[in-house]
C-alpha positions in Angstrom: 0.0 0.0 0.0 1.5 3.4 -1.1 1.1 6.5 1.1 0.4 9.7 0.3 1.3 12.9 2.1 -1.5 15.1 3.6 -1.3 18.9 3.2 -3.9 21.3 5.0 -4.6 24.9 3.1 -4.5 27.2 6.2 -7.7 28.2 5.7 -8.8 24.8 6.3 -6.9 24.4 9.2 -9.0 27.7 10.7 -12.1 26.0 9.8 -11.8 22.6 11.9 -10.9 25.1 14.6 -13.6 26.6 14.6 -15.9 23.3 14.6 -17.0 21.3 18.1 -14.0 18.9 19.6 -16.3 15.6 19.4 -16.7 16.3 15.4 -13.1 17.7 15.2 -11.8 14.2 16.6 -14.0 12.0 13.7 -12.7 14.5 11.0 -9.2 14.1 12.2 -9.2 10.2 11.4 -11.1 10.3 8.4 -8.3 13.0 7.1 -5.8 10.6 8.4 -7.0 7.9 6.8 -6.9 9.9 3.0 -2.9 9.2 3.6 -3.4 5.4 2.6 -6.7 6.1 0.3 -6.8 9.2 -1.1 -10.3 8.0 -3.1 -11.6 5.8 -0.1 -15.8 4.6 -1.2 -17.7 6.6 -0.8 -15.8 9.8 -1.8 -17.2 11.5 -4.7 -15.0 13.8 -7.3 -16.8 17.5 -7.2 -18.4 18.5 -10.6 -16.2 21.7 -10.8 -12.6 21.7 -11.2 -10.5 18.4 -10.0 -11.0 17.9 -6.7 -12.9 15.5 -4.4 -14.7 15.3 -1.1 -15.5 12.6 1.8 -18.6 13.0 4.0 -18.2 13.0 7.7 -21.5 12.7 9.4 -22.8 16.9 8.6 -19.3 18.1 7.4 -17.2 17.8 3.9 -14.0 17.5 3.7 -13.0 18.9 0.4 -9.3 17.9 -1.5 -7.4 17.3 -4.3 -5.0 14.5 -5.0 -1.9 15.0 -6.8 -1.0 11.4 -7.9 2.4 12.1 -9.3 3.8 13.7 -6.0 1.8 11.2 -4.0 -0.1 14.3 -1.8 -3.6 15.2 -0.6 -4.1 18.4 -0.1 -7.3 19.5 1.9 -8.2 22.7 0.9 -11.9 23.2 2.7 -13.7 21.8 5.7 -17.3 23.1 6.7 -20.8 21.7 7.4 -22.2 20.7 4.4 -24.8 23.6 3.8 -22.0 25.9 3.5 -19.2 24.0 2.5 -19.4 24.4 -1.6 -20.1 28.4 -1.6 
């Protein structure tokens, strides 16, 4: 199994801040597991642009995959109302 490095865009860094520690904690290890599936089921590629996103519970976590440098990069995390604005 190849491993891919995970990146964080600081503005989605300031977002999980922002969200409750319970949900934080369930983000965290669905993030963490991107690093060894970067396109895990039930991830869906977005209509615009290249990237993809992964459902946790309410929230989105919203990242591209750059398959030649082996990196994720998550670029947006929000509740999923607000998330694709």
């Amino acid at each position: 199994m190849s491993v891919y490095s995970l990146r964080m865009k600081r503005g989605a860094e300031r977002e999980l801040r922002r969200l409750p520690v319970r949900d934080v904690q369930r983000i965290v290890r669905v993030i963490g597991a991107l690093s060894g599936n970067p396109r895990p089921p039930g991830s869906q590629k977005l209509a615009t642009g290249d990237g993809y996103r992964v459902r946790q519970g309410n929230y989105r976590i919203v990242y591209t995959v750059n398959d030649d440098e082996r990196v994720v990069e998550i670029y947006k995390i929000g509740h999923r109302r607000d998330v694709y604005r």
